[in-house]
GUMI-137004 format. One record per residue (C-alpha): residue in three letters; x, y, z; chain. Coordinates in steps of 0.25 Angstrom, whole numbers. Layout:
BEGIN
<'ala' <X Y Z> 'A'>
...
END
This chain:
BEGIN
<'unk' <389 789 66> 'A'>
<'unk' <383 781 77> 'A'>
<'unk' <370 785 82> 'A'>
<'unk' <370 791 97> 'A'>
<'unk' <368 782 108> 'A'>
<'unk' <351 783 113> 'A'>
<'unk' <348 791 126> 'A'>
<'unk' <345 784 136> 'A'>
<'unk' <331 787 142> 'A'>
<'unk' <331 793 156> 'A'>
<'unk' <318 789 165> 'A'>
<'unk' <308 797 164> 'A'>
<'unk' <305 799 181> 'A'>
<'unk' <296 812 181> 'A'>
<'unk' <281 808 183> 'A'>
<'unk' <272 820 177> 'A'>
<'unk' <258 814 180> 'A'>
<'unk' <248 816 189> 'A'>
<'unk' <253 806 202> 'A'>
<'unk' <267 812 206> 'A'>
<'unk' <279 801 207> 'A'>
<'unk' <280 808 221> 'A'>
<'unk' <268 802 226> 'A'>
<'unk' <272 788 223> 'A'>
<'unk' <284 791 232> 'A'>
<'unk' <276 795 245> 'A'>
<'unk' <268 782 242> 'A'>
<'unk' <281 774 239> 'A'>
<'unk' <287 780 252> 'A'>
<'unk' <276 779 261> 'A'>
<'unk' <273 762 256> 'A'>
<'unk' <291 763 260> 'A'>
<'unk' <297 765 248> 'A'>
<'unk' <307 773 248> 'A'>
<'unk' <315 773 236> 'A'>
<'unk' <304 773 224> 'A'>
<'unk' <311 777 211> 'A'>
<'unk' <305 788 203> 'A'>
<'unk' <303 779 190> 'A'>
<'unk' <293 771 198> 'A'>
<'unk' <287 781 205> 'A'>
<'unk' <285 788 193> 'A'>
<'unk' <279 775 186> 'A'>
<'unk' <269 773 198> 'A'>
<'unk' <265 786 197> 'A'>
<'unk' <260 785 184> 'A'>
<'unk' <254 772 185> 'A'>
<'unk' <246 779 196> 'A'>
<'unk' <242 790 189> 'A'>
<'unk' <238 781 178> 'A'>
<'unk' <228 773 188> 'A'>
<'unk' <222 787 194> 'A'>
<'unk' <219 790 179> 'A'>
<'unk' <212 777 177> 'A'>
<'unk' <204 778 190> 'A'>
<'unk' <199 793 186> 'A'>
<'unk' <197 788 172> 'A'>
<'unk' <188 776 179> 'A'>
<'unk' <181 786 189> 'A'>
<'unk' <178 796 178> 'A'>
<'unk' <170 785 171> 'A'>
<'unk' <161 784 183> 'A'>
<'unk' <161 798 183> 'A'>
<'unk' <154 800 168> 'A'>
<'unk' <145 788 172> 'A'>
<'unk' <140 796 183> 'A'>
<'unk' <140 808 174> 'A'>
<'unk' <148 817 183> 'A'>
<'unk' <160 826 181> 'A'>
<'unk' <166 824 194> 'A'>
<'unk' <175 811 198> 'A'>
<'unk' <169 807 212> 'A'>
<'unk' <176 798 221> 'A'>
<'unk' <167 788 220> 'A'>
<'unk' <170 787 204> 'A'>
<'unk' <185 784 210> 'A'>
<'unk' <180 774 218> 'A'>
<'unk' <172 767 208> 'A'>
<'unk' <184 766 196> 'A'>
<'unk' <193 764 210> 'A'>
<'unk' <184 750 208> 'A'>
<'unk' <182 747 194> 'A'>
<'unk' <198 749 194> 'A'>
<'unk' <198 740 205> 'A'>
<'unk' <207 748 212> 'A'>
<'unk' <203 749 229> 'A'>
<'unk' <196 761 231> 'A'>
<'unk' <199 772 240> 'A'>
<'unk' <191 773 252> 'A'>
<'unk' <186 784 259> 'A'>
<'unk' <184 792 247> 'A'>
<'unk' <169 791 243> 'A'>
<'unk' <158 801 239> 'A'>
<'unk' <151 796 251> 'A'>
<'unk' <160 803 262> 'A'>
<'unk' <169 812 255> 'A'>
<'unk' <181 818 263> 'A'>
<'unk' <185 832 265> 'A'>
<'unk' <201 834 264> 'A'>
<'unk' <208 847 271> 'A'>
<'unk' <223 851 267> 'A'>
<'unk' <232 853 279> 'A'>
<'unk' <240 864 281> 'A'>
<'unk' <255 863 277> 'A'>
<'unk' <265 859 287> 'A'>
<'unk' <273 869 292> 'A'>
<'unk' <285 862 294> 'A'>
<'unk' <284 853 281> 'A'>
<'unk' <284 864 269> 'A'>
<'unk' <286 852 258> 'A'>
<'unk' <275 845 264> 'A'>
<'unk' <262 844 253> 'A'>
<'unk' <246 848 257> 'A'>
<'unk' <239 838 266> 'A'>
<'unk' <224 835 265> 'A'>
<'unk' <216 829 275> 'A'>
<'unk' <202 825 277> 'A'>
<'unk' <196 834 290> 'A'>
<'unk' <190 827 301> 'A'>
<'unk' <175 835 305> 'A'>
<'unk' <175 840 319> 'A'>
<'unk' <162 834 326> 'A'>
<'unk' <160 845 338> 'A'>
<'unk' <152 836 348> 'A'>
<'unk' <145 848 354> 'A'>
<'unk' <138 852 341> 'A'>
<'unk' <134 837 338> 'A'>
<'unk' <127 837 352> 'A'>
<'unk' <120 848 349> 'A'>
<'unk' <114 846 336> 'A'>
<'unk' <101 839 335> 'A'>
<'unk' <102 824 333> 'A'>
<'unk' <99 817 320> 'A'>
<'unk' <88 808 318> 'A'>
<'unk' <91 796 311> 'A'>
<'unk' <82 794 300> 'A'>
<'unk' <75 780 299> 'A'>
<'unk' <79 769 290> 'A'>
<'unk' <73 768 279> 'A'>
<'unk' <62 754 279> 'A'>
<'unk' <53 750 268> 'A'>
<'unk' <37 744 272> 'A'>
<'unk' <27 736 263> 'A'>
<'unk' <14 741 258> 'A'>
<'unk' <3 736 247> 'A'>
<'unk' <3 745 235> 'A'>
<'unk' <-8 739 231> 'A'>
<'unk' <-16 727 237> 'A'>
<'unk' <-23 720 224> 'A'>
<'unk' <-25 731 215> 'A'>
<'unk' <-29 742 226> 'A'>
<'unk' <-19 752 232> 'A'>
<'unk' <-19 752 248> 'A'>
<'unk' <-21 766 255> 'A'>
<'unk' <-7 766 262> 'A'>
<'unk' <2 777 263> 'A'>
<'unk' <13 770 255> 'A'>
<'unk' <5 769 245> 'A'>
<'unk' <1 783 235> 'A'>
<'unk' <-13 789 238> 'A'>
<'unk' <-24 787 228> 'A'>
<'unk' <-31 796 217> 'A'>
<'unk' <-43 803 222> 'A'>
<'unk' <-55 799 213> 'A'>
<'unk' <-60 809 206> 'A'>
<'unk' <-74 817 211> 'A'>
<'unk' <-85 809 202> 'A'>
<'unk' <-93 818 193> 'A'>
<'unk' <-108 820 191> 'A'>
<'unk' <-109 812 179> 'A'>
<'unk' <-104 801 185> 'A'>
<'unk' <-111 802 199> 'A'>
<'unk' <-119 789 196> 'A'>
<'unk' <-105 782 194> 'A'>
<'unk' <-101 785 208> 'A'>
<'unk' <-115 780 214> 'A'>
<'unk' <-123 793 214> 'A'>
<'unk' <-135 794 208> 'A'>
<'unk' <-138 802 197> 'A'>
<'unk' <-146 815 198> 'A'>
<'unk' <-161 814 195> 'A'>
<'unk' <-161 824 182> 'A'>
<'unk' <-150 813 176> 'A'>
<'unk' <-154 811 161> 'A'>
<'unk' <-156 796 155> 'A'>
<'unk' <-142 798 148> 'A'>
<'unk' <-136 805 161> 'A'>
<'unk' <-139 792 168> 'A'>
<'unk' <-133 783 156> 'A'>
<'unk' <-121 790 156> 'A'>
<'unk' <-117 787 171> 'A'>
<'unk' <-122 773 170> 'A'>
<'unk' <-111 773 158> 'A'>
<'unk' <-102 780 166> 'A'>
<'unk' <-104 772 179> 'A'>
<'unk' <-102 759 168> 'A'>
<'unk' <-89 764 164> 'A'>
<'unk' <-84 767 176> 'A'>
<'unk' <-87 751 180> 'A'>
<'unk' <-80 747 168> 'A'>
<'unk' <-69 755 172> 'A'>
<'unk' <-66 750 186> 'A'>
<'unk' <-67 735 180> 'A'>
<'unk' <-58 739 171> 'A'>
<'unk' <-49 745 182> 'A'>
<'unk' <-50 732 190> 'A'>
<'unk' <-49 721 178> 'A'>
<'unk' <-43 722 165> 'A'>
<'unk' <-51 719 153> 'A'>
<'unk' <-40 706 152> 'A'>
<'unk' <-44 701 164> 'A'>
<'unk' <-58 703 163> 'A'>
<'unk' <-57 696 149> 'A'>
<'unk' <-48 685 156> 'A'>
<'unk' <-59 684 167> 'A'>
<'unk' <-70 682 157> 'A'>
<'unk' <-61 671 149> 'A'>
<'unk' <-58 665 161> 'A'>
<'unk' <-70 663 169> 'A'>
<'unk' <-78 659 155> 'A'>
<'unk' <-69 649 152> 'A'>
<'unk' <-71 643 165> 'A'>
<'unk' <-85 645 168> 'A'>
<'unk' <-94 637 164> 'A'>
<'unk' <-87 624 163> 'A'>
<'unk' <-89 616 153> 'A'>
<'unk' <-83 601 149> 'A'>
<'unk' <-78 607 134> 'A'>
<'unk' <-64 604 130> 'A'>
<'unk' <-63 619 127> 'A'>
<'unk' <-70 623 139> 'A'>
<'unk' <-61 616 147> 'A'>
<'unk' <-48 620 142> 'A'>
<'unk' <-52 634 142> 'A'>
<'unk' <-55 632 158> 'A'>
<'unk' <-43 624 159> 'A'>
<'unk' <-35 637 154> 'A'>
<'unk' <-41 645 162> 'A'>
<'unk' <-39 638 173> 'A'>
<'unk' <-25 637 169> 'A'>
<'unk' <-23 655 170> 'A'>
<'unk' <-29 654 183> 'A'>
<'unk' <-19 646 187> 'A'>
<'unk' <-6 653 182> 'A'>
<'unk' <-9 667 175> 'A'>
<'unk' <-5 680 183> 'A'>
<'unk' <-11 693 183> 'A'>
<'unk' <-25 688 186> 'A'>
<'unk' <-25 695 202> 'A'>
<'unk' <-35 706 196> 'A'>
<'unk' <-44 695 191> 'A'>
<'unk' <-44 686 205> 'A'>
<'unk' <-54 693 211> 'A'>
<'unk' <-64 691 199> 'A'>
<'unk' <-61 676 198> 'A'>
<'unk' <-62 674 213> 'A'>
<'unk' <-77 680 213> 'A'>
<'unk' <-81 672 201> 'A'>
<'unk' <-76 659 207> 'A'>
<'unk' <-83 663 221> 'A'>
<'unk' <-96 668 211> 'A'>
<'unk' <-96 655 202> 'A'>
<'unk' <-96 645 215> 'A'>
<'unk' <-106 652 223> 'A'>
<'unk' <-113 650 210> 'A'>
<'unk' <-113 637 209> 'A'>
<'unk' <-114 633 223> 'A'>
<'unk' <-127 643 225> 'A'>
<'unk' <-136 636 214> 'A'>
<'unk' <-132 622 220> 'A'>
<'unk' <-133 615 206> 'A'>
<'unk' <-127 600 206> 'A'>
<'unk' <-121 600 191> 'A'>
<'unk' <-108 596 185> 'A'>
<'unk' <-109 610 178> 'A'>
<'unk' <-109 615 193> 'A'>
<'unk' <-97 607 197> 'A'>
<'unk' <-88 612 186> 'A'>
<'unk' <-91 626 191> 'A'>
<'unk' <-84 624 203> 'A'>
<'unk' <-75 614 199> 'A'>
<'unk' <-70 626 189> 'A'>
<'unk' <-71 636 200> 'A'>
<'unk' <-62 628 208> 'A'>
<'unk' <-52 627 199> 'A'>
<'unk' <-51 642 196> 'A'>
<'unk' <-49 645 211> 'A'>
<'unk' <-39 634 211> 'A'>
<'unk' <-33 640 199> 'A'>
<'unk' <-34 655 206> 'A'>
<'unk' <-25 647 219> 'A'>
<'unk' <-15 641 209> 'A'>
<'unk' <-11 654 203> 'A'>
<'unk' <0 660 210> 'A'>
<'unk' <-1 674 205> 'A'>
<'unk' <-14 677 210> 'A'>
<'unk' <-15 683 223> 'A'>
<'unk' <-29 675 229> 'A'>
<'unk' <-27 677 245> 'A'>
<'unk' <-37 689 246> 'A'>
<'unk' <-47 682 238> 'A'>
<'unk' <-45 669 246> 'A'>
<'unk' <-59 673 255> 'A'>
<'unk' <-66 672 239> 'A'>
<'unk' <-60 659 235> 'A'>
<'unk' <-62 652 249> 'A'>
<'unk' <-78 651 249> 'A'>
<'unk' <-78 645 235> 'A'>
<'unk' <-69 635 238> 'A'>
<'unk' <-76 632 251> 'A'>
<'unk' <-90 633 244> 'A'>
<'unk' <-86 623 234> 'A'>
<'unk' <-80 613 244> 'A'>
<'unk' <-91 613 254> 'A'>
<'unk' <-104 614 248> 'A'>
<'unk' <-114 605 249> 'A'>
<'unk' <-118 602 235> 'A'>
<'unk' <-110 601 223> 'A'>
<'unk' <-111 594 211> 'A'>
<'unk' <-110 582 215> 'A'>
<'unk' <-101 578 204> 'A'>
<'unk' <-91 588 207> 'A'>
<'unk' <-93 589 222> 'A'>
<'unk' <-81 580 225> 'A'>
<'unk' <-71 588 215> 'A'>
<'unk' <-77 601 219> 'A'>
<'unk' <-74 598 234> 'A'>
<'unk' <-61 590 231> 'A'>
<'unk' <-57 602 221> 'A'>
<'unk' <-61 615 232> 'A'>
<'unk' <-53 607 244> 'A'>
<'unk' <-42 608 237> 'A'>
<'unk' <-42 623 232> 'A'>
<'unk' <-44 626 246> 'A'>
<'unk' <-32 618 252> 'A'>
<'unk' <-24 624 241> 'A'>
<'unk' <-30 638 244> 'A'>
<'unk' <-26 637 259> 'A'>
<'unk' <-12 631 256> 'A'>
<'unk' <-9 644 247> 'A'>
<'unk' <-16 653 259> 'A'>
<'unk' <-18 648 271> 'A'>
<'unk' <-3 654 274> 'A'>
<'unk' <-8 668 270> 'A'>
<'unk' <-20 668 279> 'A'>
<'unk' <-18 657 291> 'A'>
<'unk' <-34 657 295> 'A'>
<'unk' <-38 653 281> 'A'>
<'unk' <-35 637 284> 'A'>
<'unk' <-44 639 298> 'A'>
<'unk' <-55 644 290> 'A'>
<'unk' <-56 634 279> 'A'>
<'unk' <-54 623 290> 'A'>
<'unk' <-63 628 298> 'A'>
<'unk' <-75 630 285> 'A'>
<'unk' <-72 616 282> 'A'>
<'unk' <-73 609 296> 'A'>
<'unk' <-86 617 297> 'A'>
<'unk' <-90 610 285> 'A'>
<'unk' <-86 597 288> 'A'>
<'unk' <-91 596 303> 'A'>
<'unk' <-103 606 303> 'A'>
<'unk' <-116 600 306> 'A'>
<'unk' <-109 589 316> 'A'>
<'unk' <-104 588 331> 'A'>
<'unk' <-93 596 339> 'A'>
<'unk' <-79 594 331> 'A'>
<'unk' <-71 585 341> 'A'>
<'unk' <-58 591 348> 'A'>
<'unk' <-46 586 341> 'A'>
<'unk' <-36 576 348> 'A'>
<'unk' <-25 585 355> 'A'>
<'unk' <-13 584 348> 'A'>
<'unk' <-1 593 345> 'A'>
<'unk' <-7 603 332> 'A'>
<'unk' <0 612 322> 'A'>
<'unk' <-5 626 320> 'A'>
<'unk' <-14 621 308> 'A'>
<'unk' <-20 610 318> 'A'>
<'unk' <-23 617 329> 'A'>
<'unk' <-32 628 320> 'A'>
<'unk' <-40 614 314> 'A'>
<'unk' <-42 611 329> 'A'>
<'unk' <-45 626 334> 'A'>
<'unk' <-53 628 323> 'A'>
<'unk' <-63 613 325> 'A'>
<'unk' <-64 615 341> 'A'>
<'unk' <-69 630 336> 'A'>
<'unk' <-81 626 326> 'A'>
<'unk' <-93 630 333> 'A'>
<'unk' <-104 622 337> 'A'>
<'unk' <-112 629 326> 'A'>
<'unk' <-103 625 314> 'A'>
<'unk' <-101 609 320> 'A'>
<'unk' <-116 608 324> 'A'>
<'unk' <-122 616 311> 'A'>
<'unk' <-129 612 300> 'A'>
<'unk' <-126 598 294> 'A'>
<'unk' <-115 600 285> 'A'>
<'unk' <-119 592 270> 'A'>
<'unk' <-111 582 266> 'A'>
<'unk' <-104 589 253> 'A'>
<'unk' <-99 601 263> 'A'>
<'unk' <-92 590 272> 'A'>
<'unk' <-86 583 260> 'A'>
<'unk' <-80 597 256> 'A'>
<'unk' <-76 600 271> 'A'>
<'unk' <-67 587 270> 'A'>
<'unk' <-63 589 256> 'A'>
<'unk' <-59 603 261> 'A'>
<'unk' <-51 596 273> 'A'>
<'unk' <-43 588 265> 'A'>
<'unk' <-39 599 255> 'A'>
<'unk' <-33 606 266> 'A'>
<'unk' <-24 594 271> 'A'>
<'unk' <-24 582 279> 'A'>
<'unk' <-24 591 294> 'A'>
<'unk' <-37 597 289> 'A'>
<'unk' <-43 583 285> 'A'>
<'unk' <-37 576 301> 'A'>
<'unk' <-44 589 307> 'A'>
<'unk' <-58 589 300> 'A'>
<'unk' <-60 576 295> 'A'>
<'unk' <-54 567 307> 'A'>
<'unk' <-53 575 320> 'A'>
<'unk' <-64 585 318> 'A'>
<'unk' <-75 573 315> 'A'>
<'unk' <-78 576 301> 'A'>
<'unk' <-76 561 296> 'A'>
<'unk' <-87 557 308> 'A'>
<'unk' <-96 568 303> 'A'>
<'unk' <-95 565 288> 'A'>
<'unk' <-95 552 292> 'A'>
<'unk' <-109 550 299> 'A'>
<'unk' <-116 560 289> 'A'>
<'unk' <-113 550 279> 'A'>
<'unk' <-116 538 288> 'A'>
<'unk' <-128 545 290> 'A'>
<'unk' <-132 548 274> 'A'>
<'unk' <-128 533 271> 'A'>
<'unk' <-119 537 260> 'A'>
<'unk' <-129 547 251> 'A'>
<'unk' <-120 556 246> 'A'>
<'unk' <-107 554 253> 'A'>
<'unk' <-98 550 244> 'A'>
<'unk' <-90 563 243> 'A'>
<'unk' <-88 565 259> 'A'>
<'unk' <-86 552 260> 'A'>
<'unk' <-74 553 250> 'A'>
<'unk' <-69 565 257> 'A'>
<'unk' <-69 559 270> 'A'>
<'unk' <-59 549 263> 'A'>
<'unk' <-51 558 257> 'A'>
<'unk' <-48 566 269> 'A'>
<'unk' <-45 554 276> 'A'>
<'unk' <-36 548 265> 'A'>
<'unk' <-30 564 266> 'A'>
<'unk' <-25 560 281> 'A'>
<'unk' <-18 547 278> 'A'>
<'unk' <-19 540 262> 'A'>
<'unk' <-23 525 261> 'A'>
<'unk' <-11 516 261> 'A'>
<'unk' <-7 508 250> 'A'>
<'unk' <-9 495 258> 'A'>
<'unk' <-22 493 264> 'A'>
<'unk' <-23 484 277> 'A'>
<'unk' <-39 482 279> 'A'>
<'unk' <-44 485 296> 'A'>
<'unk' <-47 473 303> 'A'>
<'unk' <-59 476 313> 'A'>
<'unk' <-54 462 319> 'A'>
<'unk' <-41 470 323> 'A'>
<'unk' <-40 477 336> 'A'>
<'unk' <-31 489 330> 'A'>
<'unk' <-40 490 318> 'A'>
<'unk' <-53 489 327> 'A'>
<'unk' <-46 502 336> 'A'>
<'unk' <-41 509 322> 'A'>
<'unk' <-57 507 318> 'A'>
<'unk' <-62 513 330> 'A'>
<'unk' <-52 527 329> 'A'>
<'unk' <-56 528 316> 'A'>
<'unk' <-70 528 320> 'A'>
<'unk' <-68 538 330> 'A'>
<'unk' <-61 547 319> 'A'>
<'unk' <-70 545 306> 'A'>
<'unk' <-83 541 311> 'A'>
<'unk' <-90 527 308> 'A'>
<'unk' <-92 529 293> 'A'>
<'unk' <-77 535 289> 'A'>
<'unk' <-72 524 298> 'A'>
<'unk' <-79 513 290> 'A'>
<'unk' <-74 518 277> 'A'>
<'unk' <-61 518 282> 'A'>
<'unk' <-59 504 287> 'A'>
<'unk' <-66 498 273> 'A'>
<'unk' <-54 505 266> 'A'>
<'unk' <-47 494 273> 'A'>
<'unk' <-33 503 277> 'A'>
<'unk' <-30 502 291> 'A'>
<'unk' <-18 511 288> 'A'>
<'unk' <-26 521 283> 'A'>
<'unk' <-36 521 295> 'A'>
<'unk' <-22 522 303> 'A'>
<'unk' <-19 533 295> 'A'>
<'unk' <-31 541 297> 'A'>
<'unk' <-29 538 313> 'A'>
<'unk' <-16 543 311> 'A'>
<'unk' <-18 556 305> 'A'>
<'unk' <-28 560 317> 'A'>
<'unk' <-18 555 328> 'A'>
<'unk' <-4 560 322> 'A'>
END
């Protein structure tokens, strides 16, 4: 008996989802296609439910993440993205629209509900009427200090500060009052503890107990110098965290009084030893060192530093083995001192210049005019600033030898302009120049050597000397400029050099 024939298997056509198969006919008809069979329609149905599951699915994951129970359109959006699937604008939580259903057409009874989103009426009238709004400013944001080297400034951005507390009576002697007649011995040893505590505190408050050990380290290991090979290295380190630790801002202020203390010191007794000398030789390498490190903050301590520095380069009588180094050392700390600075405050290069030109032409006749000539900004204060010494400072006492030696050192720390201003057009090589003439060379070996320099600053020797021929009527002329610039002695000792480009050189610089 043979087996019946299989049934053959009908297609299935009915759609039972969610997303009916007569849907995808209206989008079929209205994209023009017309004859969509129901298998297919019935396929893309379900493949369209399937993606409406999967964005749900994804939106309700930011839904939980957000830990709400409501989907949100903006969680459609978001899966809408993460499916990269475009999204649907004009759907955001932002601006949420409000749909209204239409009545039913009268003449269409199989025609479905309509929804609709509603247009606001705007009555012009009422808009009129109402008061108008004020637009609020936009927001803007300002600078202030919240605290200016440890201190809070009184500002209103800034919170108010804590009352102090009403001092009591025991501590009345403390707080600068006197203590009552009838005060017992012990009463009065008790506030003079008191009153020590209180001290103790407030250093506390203002140094830690690690900088006050590091302070003590540092400046013992420094002060006094001595020749020791441990000595030495323990300076040498010291030196060396000068130079490159950080977090030593609170401890500035102490090293700047004790630099300022330890030259006045030294300078005021007037002692001509080496021990002297290696005082400030170590001085200036600590302010050199303070300069150097980039984590200090030294511009309002710059009016402390200044007179030590100045001190050290212009005073009259310093060891005379360390006089040279000291001065060589302090002009250049201060030209490194005004090329950190002298962008920050413009009118600190005019008040150096203006010391040192006191220094170096104090005690002589009028500074001469400068030749007119076209001057930059830097040029035009030199000159302002030598046609505006008084008669008093030029015509003063007689300046000593060692304080113009450290005025023309100071020059040529500053640069070459300084040097052409002070040295040649304002007559310091003439004034220097007949004092020595006049002490027939007691003593002058230092301003001498600094007279040299600063004119080996303006234009260096050259390599190939060619000796000045008085014979020669061009060497006779360039003799005679020069003496008009340098003075009789200065002139003399450049022509034995025997390096007429050099004497050019130095002829050059004024005239360029």
């Amino acid at each position: 008996m043979s087996k019946p024939a299989p049934k053959s298997k009908s297609v299935q056509t009915h759609h039972a989802g969610v997303y009916k198969v007569d849907s995808i006919k209206d989008v079929a008809e209205f994209l023009g296609i017309t004859s969509l069979p129901d298998a297919v329609a019935s396929t893309l149905a379900s493949d369209v439910e399937y993606r409406i599951h999967q964005v749900i699915e994804e939106a309700s994951r930011y839904m939980v993440h957000a830990r709400r129970t409501t989907i949100t359109t903006a969680d459609i959006d978001l899966a809408l993205r993460t499916l990269n699937i475009e999204p649907l604008y004009g759907h955001t939580p932002h601006a949420p629209s409000t749909f209204r259903r239409a009545l039913p057409f009268p003449h269409l009874a199989s025609a479905g509900a309509v929804y609709f989103v509603e247009d606001e009426e705007i009555d012009f009238d009422k808009v009129l009427r109402e008061e108008k709004i004020i637009v609020p400013r936009g927001a803007n944001w300002t600078a202030h200090w919240l605290a200016v080297e440890g201190v809070q400034p009184l500002v209103p951005e800034n919170p108010p500060t804590v009352p102090r507390e009403e001092p009591s009576s025991e501590n009345a002697a403390v707080n600068g009052k006197p203590p009552s007649a009838g005060a017992s011995p012990q009463g009065r040893q008790q506030q003079q503890a008191n009153q020590q505590n209180q001290q103790n505190q407030l250093v506390k408050q203002v140094l830690s107990r690690e900088l006050q050990l590091y302070y003590t380290r540092l400046t013992s290991s420094l002060l006094p110098p001595s020749s020791s090979a441990s000595d030495t290295a323990k300076r040498t380190a010291a030196l060396a965290s000068l130079r490159a630790d950080a977090g030593l801002q609170a401890l500035l202020p102490y090293l700047v009084r004790w630099v300022g203390e330890g030259v006045v010191g030294v300078l005021r007794e007037g002692a001509d030893g080496d021990q002297e000398g290696k005082t400030l030789e170590v001085l200036l390498d600590v302010v050199g060192a303070i300069l150097e490190n980039t984590t200090l903050f030294i511009e309002p301590y710059l009016h402390q530093l200044l007179p030590a520095i100045l001190s050290t380069l212009l005073h009259s009588t310093l060891p005379r083995s360390h006089a040279t180094h000291l001065r060589t050392a302090a002009a250049q700390t201060l030209g490194r001192l005004l090329t950190q600075h002298s962008t920050t405050y413009p009118s600190l290069s005019p008040r150096i210049m203006k010391t040192l030109l006191v220094a170096l032409l104090g005690g002589s006749a009028p500074v001469p005019a400068p030749r007119s000539r076209a001057t930059n900004g830097f040029e035009s204060s030199l000159v302002n600033m030598m046609n505006g010494l008084s008669s008093t400072e030029s015509r003063g006492a007689q300046k000593p030898l060692g304080t113009r030696e450290g005025a023309i050192r100071g020059l040529v720390g500053i640069g070459k302009e300084a040097v052409r201003k002070g040295v040649l057009e304002g007559g310091g090589a003439r004034i220097v120049g007949e004092e020595c003439a006049t002490l027939g060379g007691d003593g002058v070996d230092g301003v001498l050597d600094a007279v040299m320099t600063a004119l080996q600053t303006l234009c260096p020797p050259s390599d190939m000397a060619e000796s000045l021929d008085p014979t020669r009527e061009e060497d006779v002329k360039l003799i005679g400029q020069l003496s008009t610039l340098l003075g009789e002695f200065f002139t003399d000792k450049v022509v034995s050099r025997g390096d007429r480009a050099w004497a050019a050189g130095i002829l050059q610089s004024v005239n360029s």
